[in-house]
MARMAR-977679 format. One record per residue (C-alpha): x, z, y; residue number from 1. Coordinates in Angstrom, 3 decimals. Layout:
<pts>
{X:X | Z:Z | Y:Y | k:NUM};
...
</pts>
This chain:
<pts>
{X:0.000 | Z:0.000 | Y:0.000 | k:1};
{X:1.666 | Z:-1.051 | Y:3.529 | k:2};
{X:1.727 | Z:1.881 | Y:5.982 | k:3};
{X:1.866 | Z:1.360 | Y:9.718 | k:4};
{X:3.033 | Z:3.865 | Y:12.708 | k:5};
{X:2.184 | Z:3.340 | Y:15.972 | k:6};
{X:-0.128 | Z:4.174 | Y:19.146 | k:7};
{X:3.165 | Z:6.736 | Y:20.397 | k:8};
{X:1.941 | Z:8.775 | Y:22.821 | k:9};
{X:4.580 | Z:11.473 | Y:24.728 | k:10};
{X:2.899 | Z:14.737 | Y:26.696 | k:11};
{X:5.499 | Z:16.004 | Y:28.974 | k:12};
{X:5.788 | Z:20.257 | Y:29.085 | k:13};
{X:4.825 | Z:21.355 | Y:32.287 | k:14};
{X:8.720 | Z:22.324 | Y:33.676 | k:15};
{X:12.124 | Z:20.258 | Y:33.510 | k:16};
{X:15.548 | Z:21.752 | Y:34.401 | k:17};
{X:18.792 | Z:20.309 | Y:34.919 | k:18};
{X:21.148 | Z:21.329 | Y:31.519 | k:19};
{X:23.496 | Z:23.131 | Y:34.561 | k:20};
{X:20.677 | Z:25.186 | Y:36.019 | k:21};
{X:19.791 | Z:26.326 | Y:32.380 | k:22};
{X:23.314 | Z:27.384 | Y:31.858 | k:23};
{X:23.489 | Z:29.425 | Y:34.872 | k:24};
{X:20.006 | Z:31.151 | Y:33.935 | k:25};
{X:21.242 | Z:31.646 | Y:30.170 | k:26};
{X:24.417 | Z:33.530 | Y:31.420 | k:27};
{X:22.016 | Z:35.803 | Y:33.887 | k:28};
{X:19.969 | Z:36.613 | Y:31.103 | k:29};
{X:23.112 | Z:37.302 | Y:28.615 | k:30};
{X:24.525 | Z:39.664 | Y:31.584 | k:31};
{X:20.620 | Z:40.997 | Y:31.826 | k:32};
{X:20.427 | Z:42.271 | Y:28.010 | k:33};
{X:23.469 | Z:43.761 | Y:27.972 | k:34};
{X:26.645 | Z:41.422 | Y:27.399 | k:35};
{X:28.811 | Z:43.800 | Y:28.231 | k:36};
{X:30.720 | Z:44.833 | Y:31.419 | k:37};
{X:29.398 | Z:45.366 | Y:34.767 | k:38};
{X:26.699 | Z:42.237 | Y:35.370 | k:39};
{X:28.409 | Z:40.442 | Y:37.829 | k:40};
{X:31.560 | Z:40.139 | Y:35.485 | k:41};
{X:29.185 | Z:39.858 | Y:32.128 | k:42};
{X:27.651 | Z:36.473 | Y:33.934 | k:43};
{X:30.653 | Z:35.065 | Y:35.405 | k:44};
{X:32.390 | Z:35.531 | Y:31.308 | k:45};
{X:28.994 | Z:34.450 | Y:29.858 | k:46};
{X:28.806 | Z:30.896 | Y:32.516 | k:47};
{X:32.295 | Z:30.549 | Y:31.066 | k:48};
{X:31.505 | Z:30.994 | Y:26.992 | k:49};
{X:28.377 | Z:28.628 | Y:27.536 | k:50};
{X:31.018 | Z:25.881 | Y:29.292 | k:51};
{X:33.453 | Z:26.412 | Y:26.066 | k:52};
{X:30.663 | Z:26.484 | Y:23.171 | k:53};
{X:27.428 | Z:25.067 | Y:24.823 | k:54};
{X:25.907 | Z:21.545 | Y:25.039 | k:55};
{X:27.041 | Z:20.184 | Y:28.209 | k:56};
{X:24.786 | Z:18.591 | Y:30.901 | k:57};
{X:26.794 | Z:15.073 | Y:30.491 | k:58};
{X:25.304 | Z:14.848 | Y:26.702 | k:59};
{X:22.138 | Z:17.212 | Y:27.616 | k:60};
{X:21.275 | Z:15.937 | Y:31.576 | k:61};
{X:17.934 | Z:18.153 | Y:31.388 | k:62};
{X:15.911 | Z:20.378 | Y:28.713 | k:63};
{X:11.897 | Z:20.116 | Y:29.530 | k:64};
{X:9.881 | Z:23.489 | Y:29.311 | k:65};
{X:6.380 | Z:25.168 | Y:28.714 | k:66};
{X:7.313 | Z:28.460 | Y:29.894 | k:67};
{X:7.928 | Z:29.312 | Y:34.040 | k:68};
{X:10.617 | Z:31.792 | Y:33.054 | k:69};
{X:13.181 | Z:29.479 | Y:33.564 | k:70};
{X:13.040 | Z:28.263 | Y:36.860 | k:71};
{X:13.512 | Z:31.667 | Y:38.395 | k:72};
{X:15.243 | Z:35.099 | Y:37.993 | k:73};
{X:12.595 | Z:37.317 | Y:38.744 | k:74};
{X:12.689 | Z:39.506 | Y:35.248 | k:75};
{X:9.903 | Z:41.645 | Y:35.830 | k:76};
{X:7.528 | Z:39.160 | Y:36.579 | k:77};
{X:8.174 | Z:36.772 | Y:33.257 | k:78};
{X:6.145 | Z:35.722 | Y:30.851 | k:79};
{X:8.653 | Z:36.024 | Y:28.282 | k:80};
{X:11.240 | Z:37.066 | Y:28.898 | k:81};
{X:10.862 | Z:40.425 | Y:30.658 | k:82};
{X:14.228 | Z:41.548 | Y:30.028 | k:83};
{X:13.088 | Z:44.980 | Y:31.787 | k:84};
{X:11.228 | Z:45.546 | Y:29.232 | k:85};
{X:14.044 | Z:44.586 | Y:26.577 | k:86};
{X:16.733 | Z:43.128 | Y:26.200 | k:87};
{X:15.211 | Z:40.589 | Y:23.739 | k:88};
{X:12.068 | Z:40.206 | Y:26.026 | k:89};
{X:8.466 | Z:40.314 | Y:24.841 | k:90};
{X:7.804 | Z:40.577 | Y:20.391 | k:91};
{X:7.057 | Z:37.800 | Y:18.400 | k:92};
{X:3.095 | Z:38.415 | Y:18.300 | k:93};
{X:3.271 | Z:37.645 | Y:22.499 | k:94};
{X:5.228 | Z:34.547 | Y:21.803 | k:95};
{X:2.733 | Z:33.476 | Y:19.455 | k:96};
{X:0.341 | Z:33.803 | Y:21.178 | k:97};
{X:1.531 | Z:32.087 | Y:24.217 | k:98};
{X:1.770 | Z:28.728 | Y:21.740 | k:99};
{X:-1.301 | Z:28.882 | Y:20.274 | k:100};
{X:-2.056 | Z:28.904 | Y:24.412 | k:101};
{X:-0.152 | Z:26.134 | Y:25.117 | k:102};
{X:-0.385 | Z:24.062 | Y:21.890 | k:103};
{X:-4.355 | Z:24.072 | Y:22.302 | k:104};
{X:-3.947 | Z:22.903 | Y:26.186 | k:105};
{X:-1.900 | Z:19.777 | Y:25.073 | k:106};
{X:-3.786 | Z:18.623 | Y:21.727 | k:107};
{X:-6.853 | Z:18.513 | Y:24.770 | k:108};
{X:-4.646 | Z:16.767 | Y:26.665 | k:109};
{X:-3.656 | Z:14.440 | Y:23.828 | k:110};
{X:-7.197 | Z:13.632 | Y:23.446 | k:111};
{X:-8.674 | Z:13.460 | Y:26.350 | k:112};
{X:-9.819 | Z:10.339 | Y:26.380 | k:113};
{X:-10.305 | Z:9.916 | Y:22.856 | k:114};
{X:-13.835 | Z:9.244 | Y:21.090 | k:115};
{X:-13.051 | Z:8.159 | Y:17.685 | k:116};
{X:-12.239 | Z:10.785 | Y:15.520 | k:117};
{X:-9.326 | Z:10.237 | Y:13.249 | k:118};
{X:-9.834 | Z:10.834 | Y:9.750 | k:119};
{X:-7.298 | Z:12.826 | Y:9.406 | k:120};
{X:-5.134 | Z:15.260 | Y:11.708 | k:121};
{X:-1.957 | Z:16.463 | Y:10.968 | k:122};
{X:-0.456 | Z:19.305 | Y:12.975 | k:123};
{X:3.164 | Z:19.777 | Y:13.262 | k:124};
{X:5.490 | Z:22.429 | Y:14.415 | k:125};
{X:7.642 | Z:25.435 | Y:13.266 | k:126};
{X:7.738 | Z:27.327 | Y:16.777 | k:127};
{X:4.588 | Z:28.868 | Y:16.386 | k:128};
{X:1.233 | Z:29.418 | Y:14.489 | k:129};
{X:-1.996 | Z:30.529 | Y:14.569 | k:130};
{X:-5.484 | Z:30.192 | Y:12.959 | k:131};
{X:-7.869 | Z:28.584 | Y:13.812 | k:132};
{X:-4.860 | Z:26.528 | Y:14.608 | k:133};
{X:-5.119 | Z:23.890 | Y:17.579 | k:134};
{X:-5.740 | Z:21.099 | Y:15.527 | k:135};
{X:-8.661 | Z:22.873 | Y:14.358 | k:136};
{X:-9.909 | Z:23.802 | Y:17.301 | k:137};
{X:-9.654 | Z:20.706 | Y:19.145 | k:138};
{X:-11.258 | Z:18.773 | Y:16.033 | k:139};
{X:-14.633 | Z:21.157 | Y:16.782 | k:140};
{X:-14.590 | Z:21.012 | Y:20.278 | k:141};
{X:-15.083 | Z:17.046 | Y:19.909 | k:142};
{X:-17.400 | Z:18.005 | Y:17.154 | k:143};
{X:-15.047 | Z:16.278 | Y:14.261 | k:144};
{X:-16.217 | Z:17.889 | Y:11.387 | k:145};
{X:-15.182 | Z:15.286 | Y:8.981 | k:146};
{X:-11.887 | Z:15.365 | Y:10.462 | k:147};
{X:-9.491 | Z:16.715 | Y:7.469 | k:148};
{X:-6.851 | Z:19.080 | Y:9.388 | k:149};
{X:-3.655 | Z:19.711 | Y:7.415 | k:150};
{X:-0.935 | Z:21.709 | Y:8.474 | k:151};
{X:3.001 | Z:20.438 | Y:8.192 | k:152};
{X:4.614 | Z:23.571 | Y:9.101 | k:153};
{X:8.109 | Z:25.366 | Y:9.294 | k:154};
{X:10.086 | Z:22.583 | Y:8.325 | k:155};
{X:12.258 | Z:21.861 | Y:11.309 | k:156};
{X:13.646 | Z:19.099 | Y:12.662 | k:157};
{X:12.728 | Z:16.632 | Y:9.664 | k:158};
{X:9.112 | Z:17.107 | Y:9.671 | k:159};
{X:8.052 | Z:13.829 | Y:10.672 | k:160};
{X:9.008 | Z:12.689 | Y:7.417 | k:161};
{X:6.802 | Z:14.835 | Y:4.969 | k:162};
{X:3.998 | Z:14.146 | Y:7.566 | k:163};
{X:3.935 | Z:10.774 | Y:7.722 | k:164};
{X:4.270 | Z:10.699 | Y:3.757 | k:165};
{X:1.479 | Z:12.843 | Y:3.642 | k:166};
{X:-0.803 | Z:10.906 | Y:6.312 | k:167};
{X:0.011 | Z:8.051 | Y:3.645 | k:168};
{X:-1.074 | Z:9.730 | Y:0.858 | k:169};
{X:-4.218 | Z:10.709 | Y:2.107 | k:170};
{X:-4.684 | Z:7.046 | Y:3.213 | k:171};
{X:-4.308 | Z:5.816 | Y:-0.176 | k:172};
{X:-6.584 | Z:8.508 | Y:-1.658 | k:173};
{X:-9.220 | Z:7.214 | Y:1.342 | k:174};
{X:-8.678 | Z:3.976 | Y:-0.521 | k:175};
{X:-6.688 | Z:2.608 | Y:2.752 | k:176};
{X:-10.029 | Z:2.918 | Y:5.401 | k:177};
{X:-9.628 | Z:5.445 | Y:8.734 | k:178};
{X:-6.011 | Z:6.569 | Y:10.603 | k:179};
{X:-4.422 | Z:9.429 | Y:10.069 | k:180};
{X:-3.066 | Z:10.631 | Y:13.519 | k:181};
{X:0.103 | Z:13.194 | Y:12.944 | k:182};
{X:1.058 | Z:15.608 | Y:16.580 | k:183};
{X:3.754 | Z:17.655 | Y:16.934 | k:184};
{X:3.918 | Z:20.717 | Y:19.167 | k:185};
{X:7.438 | Z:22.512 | Y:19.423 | k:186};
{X:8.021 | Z:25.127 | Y:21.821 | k:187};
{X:11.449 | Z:26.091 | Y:20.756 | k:188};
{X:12.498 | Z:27.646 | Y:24.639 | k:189};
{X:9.903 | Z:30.434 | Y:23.285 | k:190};
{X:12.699 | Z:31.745 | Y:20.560 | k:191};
{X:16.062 | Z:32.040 | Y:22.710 | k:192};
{X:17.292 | Z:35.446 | Y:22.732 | k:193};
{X:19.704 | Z:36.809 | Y:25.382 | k:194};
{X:20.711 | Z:39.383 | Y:23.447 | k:195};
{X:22.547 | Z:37.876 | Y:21.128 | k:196};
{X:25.703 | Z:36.518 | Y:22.529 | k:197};
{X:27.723 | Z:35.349 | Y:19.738 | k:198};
{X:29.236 | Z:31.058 | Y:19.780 | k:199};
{X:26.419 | Z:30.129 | Y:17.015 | k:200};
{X:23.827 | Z:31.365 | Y:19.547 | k:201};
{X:25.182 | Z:29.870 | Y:22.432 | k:202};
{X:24.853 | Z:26.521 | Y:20.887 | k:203};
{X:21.621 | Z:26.671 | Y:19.862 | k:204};
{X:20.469 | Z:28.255 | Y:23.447 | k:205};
{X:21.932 | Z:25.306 | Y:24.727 | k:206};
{X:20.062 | Z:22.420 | Y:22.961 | k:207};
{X:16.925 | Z:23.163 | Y:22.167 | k:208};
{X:13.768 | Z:22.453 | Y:24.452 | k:209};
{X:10.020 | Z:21.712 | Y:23.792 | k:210};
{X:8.294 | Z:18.449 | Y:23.321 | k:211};
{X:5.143 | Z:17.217 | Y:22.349 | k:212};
{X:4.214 | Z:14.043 | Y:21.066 | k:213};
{X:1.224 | Z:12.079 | Y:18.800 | k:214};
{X:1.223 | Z:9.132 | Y:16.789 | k:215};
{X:-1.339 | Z:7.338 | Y:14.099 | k:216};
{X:-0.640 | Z:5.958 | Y:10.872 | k:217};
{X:-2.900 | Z:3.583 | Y:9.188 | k:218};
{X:-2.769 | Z:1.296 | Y:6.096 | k:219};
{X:-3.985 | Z:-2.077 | Y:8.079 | k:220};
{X:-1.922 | Z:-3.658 | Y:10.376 | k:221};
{X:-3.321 | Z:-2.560 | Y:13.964 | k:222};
{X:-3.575 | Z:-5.066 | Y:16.932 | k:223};
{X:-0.605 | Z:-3.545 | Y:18.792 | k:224};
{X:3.076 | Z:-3.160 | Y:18.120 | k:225};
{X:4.341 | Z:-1.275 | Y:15.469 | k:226};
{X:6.609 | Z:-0.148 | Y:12.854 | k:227};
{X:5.909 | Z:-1.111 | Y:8.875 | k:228};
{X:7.169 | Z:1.624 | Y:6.676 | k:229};
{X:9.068 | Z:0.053 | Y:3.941 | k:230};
{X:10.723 | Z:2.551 | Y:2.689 | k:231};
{X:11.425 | Z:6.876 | Y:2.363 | k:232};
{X:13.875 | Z:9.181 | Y:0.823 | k:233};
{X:14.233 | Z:12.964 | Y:1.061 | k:234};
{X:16.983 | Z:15.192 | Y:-0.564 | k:235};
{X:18.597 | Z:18.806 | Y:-0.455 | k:236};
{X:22.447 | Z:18.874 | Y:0.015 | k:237};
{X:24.027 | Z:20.820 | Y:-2.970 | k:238};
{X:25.240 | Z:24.382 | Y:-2.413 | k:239};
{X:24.049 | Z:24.040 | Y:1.232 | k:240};
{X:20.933 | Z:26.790 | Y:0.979 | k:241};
{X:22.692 | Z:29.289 | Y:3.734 | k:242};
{X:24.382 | Z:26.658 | Y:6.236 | k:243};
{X:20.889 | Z:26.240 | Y:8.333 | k:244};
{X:18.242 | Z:28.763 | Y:8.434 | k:245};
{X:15.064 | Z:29.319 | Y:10.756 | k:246};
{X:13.249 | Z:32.765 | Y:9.969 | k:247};
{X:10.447 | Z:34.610 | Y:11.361 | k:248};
{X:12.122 | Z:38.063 | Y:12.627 | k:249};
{X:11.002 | Z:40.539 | Y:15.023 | k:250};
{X:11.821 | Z:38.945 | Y:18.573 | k:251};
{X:10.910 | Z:35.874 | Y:17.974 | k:252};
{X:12.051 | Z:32.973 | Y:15.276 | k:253};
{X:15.403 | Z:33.070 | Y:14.624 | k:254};
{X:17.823 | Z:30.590 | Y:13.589 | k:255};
{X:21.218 | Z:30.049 | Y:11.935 | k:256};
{X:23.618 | Z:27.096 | Y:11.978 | k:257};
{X:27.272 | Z:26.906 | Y:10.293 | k:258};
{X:29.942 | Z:25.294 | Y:12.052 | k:259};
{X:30.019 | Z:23.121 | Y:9.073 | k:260};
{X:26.718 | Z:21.299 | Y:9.076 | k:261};
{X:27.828 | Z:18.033 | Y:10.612 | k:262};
{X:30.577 | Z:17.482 | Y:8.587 | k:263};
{X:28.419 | Z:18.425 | Y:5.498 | k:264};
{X:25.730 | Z:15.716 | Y:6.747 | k:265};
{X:28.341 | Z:13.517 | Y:6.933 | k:266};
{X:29.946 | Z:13.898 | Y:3.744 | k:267};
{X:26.404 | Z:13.382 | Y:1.925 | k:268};
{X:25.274 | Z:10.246 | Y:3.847 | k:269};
{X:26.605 | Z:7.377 | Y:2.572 | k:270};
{X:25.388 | Z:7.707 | Y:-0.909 | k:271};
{X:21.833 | Z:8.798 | Y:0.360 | k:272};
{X:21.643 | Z:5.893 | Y:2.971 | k:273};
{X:22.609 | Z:3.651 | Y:0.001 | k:274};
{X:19.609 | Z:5.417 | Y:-2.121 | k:275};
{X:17.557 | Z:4.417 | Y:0.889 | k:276};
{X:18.802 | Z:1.072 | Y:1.194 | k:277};
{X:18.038 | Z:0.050 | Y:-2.570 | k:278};
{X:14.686 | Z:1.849 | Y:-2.200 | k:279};
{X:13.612 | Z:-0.705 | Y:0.172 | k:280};
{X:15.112 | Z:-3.918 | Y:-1.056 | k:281};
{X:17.508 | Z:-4.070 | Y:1.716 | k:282};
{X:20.968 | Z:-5.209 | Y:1.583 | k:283};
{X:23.944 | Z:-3.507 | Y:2.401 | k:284};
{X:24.604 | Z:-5.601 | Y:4.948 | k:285};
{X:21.313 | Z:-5.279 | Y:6.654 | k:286};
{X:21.159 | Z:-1.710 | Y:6.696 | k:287};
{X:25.227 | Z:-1.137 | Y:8.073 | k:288};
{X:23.595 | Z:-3.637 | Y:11.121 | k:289};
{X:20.257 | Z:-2.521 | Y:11.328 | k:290};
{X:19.282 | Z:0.059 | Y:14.646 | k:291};
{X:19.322 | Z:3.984 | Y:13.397 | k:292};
{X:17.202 | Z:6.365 | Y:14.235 | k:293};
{X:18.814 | Z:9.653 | Y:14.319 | k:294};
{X:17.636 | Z:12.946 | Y:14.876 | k:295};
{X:19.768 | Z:14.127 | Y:17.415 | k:296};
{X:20.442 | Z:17.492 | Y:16.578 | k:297};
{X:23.316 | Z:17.847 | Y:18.541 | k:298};
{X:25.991 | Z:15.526 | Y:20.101 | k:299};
{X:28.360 | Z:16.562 | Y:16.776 | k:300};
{X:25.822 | Z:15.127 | Y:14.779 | k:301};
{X:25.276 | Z:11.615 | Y:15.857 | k:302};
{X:28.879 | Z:11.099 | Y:16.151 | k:303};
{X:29.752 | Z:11.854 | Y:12.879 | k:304};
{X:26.653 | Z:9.758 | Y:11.387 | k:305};
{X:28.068 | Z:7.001 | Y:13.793 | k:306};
{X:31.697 | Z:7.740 | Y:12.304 | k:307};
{X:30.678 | Z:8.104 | Y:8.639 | k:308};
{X:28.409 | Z:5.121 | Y:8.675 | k:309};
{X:30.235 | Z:2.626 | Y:11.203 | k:310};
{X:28.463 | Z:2.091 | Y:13.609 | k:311};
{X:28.505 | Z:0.962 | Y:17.118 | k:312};
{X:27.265 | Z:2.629 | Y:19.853 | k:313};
{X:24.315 | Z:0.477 | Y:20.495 | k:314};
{X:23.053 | Z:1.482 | Y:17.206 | k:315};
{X:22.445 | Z:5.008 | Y:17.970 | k:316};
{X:21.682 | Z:4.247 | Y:21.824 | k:317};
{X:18.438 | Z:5.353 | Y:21.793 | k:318};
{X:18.981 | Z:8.702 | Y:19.908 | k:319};
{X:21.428 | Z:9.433 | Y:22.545 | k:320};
{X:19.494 | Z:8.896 | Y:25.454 | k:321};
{X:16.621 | Z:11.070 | Y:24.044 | k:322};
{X:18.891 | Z:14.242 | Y:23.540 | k:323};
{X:20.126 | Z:13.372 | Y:27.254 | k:324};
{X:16.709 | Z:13.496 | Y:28.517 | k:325};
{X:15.500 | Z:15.903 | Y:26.510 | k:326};
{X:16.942 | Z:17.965 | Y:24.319 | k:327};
{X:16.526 | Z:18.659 | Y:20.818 | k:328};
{X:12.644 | Z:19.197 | Y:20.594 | k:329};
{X:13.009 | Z:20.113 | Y:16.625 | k:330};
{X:10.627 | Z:17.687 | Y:14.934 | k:331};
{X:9.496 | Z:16.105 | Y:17.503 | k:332};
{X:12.591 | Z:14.844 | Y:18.450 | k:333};
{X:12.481 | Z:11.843 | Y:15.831 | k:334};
{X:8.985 | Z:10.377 | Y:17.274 | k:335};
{X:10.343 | Z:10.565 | Y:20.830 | k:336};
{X:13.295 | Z:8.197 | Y:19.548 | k:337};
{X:10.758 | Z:6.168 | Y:17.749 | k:338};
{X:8.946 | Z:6.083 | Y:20.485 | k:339};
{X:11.503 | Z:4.777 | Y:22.093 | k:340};
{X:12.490 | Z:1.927 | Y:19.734 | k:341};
{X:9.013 | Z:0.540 | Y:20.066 | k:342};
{X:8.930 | Z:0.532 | Y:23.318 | k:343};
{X:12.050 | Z:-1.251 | Y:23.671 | k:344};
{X:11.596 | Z:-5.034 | Y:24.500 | k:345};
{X:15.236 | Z:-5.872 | Y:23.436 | k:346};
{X:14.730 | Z:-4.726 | Y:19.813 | k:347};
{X:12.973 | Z:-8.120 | Y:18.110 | k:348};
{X:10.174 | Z:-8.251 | Y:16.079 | k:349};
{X:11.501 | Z:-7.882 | Y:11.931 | k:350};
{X:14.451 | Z:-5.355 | Y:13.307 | k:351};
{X:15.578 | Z:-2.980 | Y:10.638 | k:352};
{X:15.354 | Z:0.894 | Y:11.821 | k:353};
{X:17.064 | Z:3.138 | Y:9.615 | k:354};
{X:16.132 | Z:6.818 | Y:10.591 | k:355};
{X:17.486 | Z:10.057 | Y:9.439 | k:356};
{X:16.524 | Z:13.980 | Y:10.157 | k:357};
{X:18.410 | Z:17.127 | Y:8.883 | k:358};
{X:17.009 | Z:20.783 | Y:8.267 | k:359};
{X:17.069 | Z:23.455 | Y:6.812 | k:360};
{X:17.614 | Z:23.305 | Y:3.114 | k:361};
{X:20.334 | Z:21.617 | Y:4.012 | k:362};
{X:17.612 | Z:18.762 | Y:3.977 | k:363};
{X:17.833 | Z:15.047 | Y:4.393 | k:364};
{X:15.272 | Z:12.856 | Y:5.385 | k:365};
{X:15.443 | Z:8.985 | Y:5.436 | k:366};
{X:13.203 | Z:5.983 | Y:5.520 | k:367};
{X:13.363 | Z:2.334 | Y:6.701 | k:368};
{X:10.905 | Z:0.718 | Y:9.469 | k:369};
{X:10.752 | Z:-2.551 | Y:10.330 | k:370};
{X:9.575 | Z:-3.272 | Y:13.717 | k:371};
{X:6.500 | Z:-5.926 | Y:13.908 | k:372};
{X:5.645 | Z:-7.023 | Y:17.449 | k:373};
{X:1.885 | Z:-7.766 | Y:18.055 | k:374};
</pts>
């Protein structure tokens, strides 16, 4: 059965800050919870570990935000992050509830102007959950009832992969009528914490950001451009169980990353984007020049997949210029670059996307588009 994604449609967060400006805050807040020393020296050493071990603006230009706390220093007065209150700021059962806030306010906004239901709705995200969950709720409130709401959650930054298989699946079990529409909501600014201060942490403080995004897939070739889904591979790295990890804890979510992920992902790609390849009838040839998608989970990562893989660097253009924009948004990172692709009038009709996504697990995620123009 052919399977079709298209119909991208991006909902900015309400805030955007300069990567600089988020630095500066970040080392305020560090100094704030107690990074040692008296504040004004705690700051000035914090500005300089996020210059050694953070993103910097030149690969990150700007992270976009949900929250207000950000773009000021008034602690008392946050949403968040009162760090008056503690050092950490506000528990995990006020974060949560701030997203299932701000998750229903942009499904609504997703669907404003939407009439026809969508047989199915799959909700994405592992920043935040609550039930009824937004999908649900926005599926009564246009009085959907025969809308099927399934939940992809806690997955990380590969999610788009298990959701659009699953979208599939229910397509063919629909016996290939209706669309399947898949949104991801990631507020990942809602899990920093300033009180931990140690180079891992700093690194993840300093890429991730919050995006929003929908998309449909259906199993009949839509009047619009799009990509067809040829092909899909997922696959856990070996002795790899402890190198990324995203947990619920008492602050907030909290996640792990060893310093020796990207060279891990890189060791394990060829032989999986081979796997891919054969998957999907496509030559070896075709797939070393086709355009990649890559979940840009850091600048680290993209170069090695670039290095590892050969390519050039108008291959991975587009992944690039969506972390510099925005961030890593977790999974909806990946639609944001597809997004991109599709929207991009230089990329011809029967190009060859090859996309990839890493996670926890250590996961990887694979499958091969091929771009048809309308």
């Amino acid at each position: 059965m052919p399977i079709f994604l298209y119909d991208f449609r991006r909902w900015l967060p309400a805030h955007v800050t300069p990567q600089a400006v988020i630095h500066e805050w970040l080392a305020q807040a560090h100094a704030k919870a107690g990074a040692g020393d008296e504040p004004t020296l705690a700051a000035a050493r914090m500005r300089r570990a996020f210059e050694r071990f953070g993103c910097a603006p030149d690969r990150v230009a700007q992270r976009f935000h949900a929250l207000e706390d950000f773009t000021h220093q008034d602690w008392g007065r946050m949403r968040i992050f009162d760090l008056t209150m503690a050092s950490e700021g506000h528990s995990l059962s006020a974060r949560t509830a701030y997203f299932a806030e701000v998750s229903s306010q942009v499904l609504a906004q997703l669907y404003a102007d939407e009439a026809a239901a969508p047989s199915h709705l799959i909700h994405v995200t592992c920043t935040g959950y609550a039930s009824p969950s937004a999908a649900q709720r926005l599926a009564a409130a246009k009085g959907w009832f025969t809308t099927v709401v399934t939940h992809a959650y806690h997955m990380g930054c590969y999610a788009a992969f298990p959701a659009v298989r699953q979208a599939a699946g229910f397509l063919l079990l629909d016996g290939a009528s209706g669309r399947a529409d898949v949104v991801h909501t990631e507020l990942c600014t809602l899990h920093l914490n300033p009180a931990l201060h140690d180079p891992e942490q700093l690194v993840i403080q300093s890429l991730f950001a919050d995006g929003f995004i929908r998309y449909t897939v259906e199993a009949t070739p839509p009047a619009a451009t799009c990509f067809e889904l040829l092909a899909a591979v997922e696959e856990i790295v070996p002795d790899s169980s402890d190198a990324m990890t995203w947990q619920c804890a008492e602050w907030g979510f909290h996640m792990t990353l060893a310093r020796d992920v990207p060279a891990r992902l890189a060791q394990a790609l060829p032989g999986f984007v081979a796997r891919l390849a054969r998957k999907g009838g496509q030559t070896e040839a075709a797939v070393r020049n086709a355009v990649y998608a890559v979940h840009p989970g850091g600048p680290k990562i993209i170069e090695q997949v670039q290095a590892v893989l050969e390519l050039d660097a108008s291959q991975v253009a587009a992944s690039q210029q969506v972390l510099r924009q925005h961030g890593n948004m977790s999974s909806a990172t990946l639609p944001h670059v597809w997004a991109t692709l599709l929207g991009d009038a230089a990329i011809p009709d029967g190009a060859l996307i090859v996309s990839l996504a890493f996670g926890p697990g250590l996961t990887l995620c694979g499958n091969l588009l091929v771009k048809r123009w309308s």
